[in-house]
PDB file of N, CA, C and O in Angstrom:
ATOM      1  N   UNK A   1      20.749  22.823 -11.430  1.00  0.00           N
ATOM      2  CA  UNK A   1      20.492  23.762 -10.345  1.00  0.00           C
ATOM      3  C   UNK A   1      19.025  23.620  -9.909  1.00  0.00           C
ATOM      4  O   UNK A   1      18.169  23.522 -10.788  1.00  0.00           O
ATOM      5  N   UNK A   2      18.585  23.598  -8.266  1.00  0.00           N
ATOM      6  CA  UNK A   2      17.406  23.075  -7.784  1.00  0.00           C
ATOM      7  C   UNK A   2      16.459  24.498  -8.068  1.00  0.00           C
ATOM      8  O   UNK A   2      16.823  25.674  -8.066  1.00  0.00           O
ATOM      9  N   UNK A   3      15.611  24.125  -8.221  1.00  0.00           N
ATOM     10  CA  UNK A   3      14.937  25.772  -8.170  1.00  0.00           C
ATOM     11  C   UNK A   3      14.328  26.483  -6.598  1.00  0.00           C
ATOM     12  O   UNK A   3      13.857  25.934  -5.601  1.00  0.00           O
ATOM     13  N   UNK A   4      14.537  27.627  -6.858  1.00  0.00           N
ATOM     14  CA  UNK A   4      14.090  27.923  -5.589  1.00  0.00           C
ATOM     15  C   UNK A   4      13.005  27.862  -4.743  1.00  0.00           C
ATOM     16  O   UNK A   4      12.148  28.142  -5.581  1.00  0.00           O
ATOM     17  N   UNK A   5      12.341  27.696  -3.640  1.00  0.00           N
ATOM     18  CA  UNK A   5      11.195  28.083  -3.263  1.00  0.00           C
ATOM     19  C   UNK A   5      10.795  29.164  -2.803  1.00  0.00           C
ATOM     20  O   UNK A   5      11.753  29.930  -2.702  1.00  0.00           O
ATOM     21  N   UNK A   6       9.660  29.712  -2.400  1.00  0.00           N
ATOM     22  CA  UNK A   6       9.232  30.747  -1.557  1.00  0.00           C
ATOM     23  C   UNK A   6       9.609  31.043  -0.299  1.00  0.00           C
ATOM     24  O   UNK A   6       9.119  30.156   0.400  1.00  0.00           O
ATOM     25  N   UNK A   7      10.178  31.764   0.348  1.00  0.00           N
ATOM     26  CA  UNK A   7      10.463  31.986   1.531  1.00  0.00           C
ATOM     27  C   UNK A   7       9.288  31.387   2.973  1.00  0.00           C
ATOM     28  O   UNK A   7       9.402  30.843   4.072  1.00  0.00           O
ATOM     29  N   UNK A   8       8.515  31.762   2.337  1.00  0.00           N
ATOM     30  CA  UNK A   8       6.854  31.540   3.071  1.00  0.00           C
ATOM     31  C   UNK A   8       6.662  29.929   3.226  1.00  0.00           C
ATOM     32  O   UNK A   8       6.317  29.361   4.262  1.00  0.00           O
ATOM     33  N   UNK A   9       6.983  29.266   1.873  1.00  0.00           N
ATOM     34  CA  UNK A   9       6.375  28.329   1.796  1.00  0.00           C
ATOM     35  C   UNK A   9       7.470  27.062   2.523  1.00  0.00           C
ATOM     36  O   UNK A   9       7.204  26.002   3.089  1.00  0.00           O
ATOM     37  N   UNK A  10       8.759  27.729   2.206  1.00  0.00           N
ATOM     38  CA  UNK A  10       9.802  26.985   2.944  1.00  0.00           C
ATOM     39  C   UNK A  10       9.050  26.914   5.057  1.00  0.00           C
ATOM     40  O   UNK A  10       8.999  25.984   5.861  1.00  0.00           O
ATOM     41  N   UNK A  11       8.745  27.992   5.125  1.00  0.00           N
ATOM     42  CA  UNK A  11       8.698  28.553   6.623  1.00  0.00           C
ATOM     43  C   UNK A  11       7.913  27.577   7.318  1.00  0.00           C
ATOM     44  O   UNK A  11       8.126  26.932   8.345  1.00  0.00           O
ATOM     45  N   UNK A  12       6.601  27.638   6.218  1.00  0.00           N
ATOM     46  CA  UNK A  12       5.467  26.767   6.461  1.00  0.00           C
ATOM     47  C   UNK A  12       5.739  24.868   6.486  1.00  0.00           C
ATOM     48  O   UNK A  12       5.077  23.971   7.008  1.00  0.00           O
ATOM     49  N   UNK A  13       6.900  24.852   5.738  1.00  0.00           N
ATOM     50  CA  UNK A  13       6.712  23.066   5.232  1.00  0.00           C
ATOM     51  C   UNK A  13       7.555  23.127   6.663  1.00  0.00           C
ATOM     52  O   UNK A  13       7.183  22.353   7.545  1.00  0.00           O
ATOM     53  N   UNK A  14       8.578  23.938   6.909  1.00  0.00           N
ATOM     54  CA  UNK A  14       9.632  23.828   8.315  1.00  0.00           C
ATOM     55  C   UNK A  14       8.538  23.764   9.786  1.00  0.00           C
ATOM     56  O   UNK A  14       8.540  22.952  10.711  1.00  0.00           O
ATOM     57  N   UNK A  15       7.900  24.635   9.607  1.00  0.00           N
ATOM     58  CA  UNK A  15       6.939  24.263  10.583  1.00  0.00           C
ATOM     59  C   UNK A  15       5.918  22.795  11.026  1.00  0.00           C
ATOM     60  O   UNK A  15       5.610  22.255  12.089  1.00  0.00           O
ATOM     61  N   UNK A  16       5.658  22.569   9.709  1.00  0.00           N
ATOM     62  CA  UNK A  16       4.591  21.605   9.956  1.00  0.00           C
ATOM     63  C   UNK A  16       5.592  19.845   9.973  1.00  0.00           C
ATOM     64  O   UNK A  16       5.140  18.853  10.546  1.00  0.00           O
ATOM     65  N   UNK A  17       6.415  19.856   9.514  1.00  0.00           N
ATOM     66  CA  UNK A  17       7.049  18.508   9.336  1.00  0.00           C
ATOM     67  C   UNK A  17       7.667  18.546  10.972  1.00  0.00           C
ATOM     68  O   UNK A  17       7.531  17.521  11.641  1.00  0.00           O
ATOM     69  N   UNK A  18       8.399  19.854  11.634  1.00  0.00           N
ATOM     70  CA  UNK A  18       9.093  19.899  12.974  1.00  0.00           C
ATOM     71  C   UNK A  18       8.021  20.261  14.423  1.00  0.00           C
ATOM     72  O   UNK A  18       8.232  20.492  15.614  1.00  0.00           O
ATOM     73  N   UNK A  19       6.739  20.147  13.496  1.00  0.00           N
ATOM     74  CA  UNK A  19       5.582  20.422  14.475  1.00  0.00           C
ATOM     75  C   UNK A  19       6.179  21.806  15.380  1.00  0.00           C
ATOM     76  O   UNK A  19       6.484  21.809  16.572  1.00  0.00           O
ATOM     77  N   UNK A  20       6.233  22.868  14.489  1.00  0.00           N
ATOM     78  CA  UNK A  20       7.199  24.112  15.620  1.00  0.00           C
ATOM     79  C   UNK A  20       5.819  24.868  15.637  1.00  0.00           C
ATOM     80  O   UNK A  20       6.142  26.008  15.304  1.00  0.00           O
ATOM     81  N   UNK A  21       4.372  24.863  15.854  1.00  0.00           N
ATOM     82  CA  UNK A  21       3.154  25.712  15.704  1.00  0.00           C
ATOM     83  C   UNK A  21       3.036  26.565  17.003  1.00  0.00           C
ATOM     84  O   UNK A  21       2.002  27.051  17.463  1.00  0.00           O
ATOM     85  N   UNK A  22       4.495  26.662  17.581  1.00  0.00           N
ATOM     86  CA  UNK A  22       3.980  27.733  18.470  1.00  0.00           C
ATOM     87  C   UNK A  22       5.076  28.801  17.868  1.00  0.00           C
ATOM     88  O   UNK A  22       5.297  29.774  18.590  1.00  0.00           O
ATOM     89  N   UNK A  23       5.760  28.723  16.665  1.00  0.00           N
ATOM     90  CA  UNK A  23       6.290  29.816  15.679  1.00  0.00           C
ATOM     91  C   UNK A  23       5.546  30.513  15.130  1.00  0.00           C
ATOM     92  O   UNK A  23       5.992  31.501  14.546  1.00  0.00           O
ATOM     93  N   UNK A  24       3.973  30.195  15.132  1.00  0.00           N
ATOM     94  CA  UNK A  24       3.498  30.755  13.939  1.00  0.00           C
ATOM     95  C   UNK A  24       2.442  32.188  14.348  1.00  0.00           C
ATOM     96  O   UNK A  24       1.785  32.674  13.428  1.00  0.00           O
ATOM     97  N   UNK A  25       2.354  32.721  15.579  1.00  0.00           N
ATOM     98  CA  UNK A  25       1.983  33.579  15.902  1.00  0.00           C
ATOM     99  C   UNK A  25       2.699  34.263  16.727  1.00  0.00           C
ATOM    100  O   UNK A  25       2.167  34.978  17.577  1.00  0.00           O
ATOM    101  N   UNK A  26       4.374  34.115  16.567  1.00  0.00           N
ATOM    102  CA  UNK A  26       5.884  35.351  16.255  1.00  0.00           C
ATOM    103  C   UNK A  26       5.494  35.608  15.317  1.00  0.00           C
ATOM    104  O   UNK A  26       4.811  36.631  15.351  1.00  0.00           O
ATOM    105  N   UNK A  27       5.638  34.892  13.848  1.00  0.00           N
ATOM    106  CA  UNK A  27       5.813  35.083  12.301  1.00  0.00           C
ATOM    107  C   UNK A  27       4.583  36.230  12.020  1.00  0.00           C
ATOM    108  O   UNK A  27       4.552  37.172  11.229  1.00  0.00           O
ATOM    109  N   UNK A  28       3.653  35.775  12.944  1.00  0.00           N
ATOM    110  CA  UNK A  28       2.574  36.721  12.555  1.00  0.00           C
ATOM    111  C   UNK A  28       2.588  38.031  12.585  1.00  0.00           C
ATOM    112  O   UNK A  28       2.333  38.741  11.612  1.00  0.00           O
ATOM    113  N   UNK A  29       3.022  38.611  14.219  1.00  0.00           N
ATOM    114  CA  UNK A  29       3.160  39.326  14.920  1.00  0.00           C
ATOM    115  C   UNK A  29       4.383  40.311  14.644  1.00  0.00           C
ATOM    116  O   UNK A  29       4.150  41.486  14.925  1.00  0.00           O
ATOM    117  N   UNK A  30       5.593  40.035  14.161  1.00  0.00           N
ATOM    118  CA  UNK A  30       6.702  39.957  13.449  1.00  0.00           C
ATOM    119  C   UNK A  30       6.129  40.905  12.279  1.00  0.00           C
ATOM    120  O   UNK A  30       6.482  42.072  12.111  1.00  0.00           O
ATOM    121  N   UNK A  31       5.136  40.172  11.458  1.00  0.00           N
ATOM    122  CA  UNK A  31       4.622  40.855  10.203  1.00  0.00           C
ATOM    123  C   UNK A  31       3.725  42.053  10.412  1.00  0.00           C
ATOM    124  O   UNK A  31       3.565  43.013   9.658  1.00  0.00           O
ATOM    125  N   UNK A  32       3.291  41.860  11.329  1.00  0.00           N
ATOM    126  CA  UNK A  32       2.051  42.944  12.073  1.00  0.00           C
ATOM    127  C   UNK A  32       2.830  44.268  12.231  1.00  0.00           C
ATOM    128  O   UNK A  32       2.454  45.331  11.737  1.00  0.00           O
ATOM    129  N   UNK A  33       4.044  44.090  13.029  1.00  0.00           N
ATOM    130  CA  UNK A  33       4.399  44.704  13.564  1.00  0.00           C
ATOM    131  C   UNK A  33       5.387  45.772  12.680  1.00  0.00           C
ATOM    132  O   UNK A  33       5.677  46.949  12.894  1.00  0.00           O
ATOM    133  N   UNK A  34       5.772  44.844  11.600  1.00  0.00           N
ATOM    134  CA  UNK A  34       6.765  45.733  10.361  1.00  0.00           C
ATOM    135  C   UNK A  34       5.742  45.883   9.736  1.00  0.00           C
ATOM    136  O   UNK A  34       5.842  47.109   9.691  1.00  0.00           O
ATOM    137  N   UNK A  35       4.728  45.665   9.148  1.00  0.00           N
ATOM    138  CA  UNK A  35       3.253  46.845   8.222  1.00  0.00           C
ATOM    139  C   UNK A  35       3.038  47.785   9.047  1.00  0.00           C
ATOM    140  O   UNK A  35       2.745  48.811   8.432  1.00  0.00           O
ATOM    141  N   UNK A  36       3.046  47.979  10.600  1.00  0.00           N
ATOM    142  CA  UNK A  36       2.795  49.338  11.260  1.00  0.00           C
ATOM    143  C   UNK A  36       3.896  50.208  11.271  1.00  0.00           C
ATOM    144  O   UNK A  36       3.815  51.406  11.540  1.00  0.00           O
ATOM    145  N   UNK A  37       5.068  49.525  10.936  1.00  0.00           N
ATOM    146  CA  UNK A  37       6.308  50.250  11.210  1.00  0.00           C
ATOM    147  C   UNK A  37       6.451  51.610   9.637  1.00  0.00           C
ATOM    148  O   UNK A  37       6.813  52.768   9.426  1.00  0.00           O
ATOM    149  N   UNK A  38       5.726  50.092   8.728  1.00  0.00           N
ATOM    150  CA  UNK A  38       6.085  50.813   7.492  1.00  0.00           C
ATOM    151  C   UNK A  38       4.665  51.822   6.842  1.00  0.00           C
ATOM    152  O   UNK A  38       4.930  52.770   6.102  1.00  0.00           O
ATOM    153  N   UNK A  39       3.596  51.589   7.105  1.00  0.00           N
ATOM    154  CA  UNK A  39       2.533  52.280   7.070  1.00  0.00           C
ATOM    155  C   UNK A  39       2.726  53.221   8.391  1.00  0.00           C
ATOM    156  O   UNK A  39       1.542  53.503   8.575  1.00  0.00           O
ATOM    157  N   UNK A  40       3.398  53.858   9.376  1.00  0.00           N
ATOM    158  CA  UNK A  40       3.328  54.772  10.311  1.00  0.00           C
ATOM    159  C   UNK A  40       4.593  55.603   9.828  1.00  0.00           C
ATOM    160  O   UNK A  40       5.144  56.415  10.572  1.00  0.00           O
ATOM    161  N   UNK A  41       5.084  55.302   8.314  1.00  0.00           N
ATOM    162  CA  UNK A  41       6.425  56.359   8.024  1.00  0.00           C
ATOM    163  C   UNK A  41       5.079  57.054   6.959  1.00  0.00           C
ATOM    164  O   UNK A  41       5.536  58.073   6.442  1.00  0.00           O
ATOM    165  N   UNK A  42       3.987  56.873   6.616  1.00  0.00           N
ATOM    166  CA  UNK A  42       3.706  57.744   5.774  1.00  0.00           C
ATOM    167  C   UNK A  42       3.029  58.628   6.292  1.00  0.00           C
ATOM    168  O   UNK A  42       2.040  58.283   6.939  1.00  0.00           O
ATOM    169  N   UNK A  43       3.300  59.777   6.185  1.00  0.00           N
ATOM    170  CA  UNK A  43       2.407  61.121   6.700  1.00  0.00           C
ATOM    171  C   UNK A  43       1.272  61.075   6.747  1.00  0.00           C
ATOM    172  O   UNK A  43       0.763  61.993   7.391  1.00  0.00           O
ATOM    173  N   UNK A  44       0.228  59.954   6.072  1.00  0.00           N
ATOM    174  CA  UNK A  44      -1.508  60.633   6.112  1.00  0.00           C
ATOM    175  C   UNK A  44      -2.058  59.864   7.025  1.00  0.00           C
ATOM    176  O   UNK A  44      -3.116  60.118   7.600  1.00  0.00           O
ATOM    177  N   UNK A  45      -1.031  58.422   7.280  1.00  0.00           N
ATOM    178  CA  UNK A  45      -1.575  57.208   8.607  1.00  0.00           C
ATOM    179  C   UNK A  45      -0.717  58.026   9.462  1.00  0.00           C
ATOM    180  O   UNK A  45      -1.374  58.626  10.312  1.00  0.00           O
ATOM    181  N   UNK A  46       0.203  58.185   9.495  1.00  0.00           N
ATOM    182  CA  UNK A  46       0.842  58.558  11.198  1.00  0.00           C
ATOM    183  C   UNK A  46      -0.045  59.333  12.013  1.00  0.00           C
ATOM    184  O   UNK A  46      -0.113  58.700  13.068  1.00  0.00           O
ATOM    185  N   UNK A  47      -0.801  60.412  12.109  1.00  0.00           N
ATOM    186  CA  UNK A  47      -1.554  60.527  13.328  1.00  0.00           C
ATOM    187  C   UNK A  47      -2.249  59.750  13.403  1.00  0.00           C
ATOM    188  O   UNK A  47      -2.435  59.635  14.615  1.00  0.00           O
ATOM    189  N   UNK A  48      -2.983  58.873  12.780  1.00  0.00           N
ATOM    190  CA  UNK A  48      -3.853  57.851  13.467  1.00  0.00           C
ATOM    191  C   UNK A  48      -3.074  57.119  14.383  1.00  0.00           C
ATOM    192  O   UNK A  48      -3.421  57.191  15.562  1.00  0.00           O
ATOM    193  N   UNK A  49      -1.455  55.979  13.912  1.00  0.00           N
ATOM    194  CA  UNK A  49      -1.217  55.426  14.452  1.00  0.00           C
ATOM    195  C   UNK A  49      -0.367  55.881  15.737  1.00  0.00           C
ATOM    196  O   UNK A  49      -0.216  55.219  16.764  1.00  0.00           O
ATOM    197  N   UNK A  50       0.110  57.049  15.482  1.00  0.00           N
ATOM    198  CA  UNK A  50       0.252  57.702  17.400  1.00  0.00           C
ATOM    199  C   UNK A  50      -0.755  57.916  18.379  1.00  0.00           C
ATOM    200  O   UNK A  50      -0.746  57.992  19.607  1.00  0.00           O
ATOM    201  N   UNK A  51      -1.815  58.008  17.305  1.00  0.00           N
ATOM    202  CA  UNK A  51      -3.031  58.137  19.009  1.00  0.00           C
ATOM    203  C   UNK A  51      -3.151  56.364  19.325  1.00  0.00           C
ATOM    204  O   UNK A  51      -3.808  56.181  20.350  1.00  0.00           O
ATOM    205  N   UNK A  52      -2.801  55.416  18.859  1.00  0.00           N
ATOM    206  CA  UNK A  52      -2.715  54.031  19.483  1.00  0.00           C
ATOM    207  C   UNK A  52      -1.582  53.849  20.531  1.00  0.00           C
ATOM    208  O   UNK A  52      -1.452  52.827  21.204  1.00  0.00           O
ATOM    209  N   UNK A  53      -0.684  55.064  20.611  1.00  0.00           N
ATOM    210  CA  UNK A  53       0.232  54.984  21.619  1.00  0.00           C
ATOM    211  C   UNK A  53       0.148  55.613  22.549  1.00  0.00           C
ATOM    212  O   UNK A  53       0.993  55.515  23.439  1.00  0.00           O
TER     213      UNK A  53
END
C-alpha cells in the first residue's frame, strides 16, 4: 500500500509540473476566505469583522 501524501503538497506538485500558477491565488483566497468565515463564528472577533462589511 502507497503511502499517502499531504493534500497541500499533492496541490502544489499538480500545480507546478501542469504549470496551472494562475490556481494559486483561488487556493489562497479560498483559504482567506474560510479563516474569516470560521474566526467571524466566534463572538469576541465578530464585531470587528462586521464593521469590514
Amino acid at each position: 500500500m502507497a503511502k499517502q501524501r499531504p493534500f497541500l503538497l499533492e496541490l502544489w506538485d499538480f500545480m507546478v509540473a501542469r504549470k496551472k500558477w494562475w490556481l494559486f491565488p483561488i487556493v489562497i483566497m479560498l483559504a482567506l476566505v474560510g479563516m474569516l468565515i470560521i474566526f467571524g463564528q466566534s463572538t469576541a472577533v465578530s464585531p470587528f469583522i462586521y464593521a469590514l462589511f
